[in-house]
C-alpha positions as CSV (number, residue, x, y, z in Angstrom):
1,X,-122.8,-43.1,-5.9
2,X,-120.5,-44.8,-3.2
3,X,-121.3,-43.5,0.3
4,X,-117.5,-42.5,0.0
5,X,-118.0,-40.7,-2.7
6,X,-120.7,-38.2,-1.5
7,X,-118.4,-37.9,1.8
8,X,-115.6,-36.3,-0.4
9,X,-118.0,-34.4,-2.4
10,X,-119.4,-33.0,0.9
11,X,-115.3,-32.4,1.9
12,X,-114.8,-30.5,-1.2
13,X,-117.9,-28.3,-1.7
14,X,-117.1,-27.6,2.3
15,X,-113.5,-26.4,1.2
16,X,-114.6,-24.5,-2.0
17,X,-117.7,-22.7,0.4
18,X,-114.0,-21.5,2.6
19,X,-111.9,-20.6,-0.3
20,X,-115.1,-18.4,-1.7
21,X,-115.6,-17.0,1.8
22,X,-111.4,-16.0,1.8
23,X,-111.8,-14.5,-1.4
24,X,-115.1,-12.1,-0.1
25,X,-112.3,-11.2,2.8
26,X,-109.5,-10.6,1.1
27,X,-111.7,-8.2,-1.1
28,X,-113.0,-6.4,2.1
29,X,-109.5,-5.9,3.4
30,X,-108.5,-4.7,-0.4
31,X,-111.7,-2.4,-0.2
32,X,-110.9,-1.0,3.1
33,X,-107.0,0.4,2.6
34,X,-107.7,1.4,-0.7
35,X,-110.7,3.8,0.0
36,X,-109.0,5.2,3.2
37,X,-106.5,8.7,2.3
38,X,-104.1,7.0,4.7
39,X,-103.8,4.1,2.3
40,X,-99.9,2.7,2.4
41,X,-99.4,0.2,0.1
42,X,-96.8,-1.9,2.4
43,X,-99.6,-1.8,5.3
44,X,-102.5,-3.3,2.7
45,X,-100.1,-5.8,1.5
46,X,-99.2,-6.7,5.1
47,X,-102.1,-7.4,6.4
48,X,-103.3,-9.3,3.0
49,X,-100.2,-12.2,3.6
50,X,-100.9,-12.1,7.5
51,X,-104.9,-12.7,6.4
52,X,-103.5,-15.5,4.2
53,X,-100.8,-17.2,6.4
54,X,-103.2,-17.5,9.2
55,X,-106.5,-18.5,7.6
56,X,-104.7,-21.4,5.7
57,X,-102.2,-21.6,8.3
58,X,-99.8,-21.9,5.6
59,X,-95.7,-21.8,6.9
60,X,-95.0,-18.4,4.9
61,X,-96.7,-16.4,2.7
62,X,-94.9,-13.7,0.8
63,X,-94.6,-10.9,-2.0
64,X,-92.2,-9.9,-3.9
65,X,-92.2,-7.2,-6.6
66,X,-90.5,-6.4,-9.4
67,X,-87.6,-3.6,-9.1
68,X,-87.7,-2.3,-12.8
69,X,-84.1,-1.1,-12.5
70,X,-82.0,-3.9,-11.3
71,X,-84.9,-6.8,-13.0
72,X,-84.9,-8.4,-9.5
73,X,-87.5,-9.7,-7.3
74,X,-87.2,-7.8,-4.2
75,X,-89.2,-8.9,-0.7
76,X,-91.7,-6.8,0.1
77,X,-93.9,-8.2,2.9
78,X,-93.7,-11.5,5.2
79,X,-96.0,-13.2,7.0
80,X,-95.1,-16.7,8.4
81,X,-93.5,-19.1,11.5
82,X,-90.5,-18.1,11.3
83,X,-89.1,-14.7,11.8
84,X,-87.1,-12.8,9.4
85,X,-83.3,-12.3,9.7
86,X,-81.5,-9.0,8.5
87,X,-80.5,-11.2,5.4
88,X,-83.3,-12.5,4.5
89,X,-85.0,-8.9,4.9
90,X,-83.4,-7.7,2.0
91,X,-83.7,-10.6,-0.4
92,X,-83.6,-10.6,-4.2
93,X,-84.1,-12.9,-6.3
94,X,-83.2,-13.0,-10.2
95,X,-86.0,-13.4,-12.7
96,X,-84.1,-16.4,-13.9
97,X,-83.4,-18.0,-10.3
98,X,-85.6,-20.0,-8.4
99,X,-89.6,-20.9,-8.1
100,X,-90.4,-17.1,-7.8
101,X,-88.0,-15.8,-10.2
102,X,-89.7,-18.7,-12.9
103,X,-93.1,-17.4,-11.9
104,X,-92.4,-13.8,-12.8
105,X,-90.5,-14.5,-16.0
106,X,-93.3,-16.8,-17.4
107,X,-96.2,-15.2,-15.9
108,X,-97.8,-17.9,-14.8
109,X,-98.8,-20.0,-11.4
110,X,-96.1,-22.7,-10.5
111,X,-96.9,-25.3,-8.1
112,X,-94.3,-27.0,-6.9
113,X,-95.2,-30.2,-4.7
114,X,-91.9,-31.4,-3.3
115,X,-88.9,-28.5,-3.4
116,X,-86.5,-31.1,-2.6
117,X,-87.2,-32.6,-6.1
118,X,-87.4,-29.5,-8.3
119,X,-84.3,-27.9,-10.4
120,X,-85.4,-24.2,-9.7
121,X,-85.9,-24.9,-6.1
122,X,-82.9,-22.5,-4.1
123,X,-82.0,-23.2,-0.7
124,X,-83.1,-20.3,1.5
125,X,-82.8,-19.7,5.1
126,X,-86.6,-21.6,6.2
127,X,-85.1,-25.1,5.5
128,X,-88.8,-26.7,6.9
129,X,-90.6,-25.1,3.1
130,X,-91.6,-28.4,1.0
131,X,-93.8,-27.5,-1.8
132,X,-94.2,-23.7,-3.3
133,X,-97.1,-22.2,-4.9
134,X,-95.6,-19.1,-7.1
135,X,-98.5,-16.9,-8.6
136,X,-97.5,-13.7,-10.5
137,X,-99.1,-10.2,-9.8
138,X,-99.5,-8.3,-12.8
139,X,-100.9,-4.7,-13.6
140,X,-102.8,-5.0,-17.0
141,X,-100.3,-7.4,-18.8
142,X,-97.2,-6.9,-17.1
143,X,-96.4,-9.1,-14.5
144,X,-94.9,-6.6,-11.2
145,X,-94.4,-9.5,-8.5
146,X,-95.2,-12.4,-7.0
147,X,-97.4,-14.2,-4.3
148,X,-95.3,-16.8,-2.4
149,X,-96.8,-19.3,-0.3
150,X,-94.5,-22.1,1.1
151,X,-95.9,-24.9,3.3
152,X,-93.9,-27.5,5.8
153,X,-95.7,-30.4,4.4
154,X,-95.4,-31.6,0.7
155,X,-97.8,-31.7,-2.0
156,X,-100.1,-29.5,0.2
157,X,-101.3,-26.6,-2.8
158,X,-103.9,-27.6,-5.3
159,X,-105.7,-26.3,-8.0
160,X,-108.6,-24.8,-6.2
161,X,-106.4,-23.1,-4.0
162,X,-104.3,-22.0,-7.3
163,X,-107.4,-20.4,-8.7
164,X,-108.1,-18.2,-5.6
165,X,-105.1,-17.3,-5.3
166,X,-104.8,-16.0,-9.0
167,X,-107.6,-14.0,-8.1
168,X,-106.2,-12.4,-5.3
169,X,-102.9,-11.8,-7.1
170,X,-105.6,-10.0,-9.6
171,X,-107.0,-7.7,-6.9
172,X,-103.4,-7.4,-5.9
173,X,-102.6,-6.3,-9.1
174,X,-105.5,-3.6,-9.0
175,X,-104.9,-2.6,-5.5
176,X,-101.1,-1.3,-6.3
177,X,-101.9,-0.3,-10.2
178,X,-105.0,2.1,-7.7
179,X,-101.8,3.4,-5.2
180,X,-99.5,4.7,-8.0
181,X,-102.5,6.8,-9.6
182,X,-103.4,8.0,-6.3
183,X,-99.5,8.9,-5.9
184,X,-99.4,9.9,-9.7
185,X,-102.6,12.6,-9.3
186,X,-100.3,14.0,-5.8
């Protein structure tokens, strides 16, 4: 083994060590709003993206869910650089149009290194996104939304940050599937 090679295996077990550490966090902050009777699901959400844009310092972070009448991705919560304009507050996106709108129509993560150079990329109002990681939120099998994180630089989302992600899109999943019982036994 190259001393180069045990260098970037220190670099990566240093990165997974963070990503595991996120991952007890995010729990914690899922733990916290759902066990409180003051739980709002907007609030949770909220503060899950802000947890996520800063710790990775990622450009935005995102999530949209899934209006069941009108079969449109509709923004829920923001988090990121830029701030939101009226238009952008009240965005919708097709579940046949765009990264997101792929995502929640197949189900599954899409990573998308360089924007610029994808067919389902749209052109929205934060022209400095280059790559896109799309991860769908689902309660049991149905998929209800999306996690949307957009970063300035290209080819910046990987695997490993894939897989954590799909696990917090899981606890996501639980977290609102826990809110409309809570509403449903009201």
């Amino acid at each position: 083994m190259t001393t180069m090679n045990v260098a970037e295996l220190r670099e990566r077990l240093a990165y997974l060590d963070l990503l595991n550490a996120f991952h007890q966090e995010i729990q914690k902050i899922i733990r916290i709003f759902t066990s409180s009777e003051h739980f709002s699901t907007e609030r949770g959400l909220q503060e899950i993206v802000n947890f996520i844009q800063k710790k990775f310092d990622v450009y935005m972070v995102d999530i949209l869910l899934l209006d069941d009448i009108s079969r449109e991705l509709v923004l829920y919560v923001y988090a990121g650089h830029e701030p939101l304009d009226p238009l952008t507050r009240n965005l919708r996106v097709q579940l046949d149009e765009g990264v997101s709108g792929e995502c929640a129509k197949t189900g599954e993560t899409v990573i998308v290194h360089d924007v610029c150079q994808d067919s389902r990329y749209i052109r929205g109002p934060f022209p400095k996104k280059q790559s896109e990681m799309c991860v769908p939120i689902r309660i049991r099998s149905r998929v209800v939304g999306v996690l949307d994180l957009q970063q300035e630089e290209k080819n910046c989302f990987g695997s490993d940050l894939a897989r954590v992600m799909e696990q917090v899109a899981v606890n996501l999943g639980f977290m609102l599937e826990n809110k409309k019982l809570y509403d449903d036994l009201k």
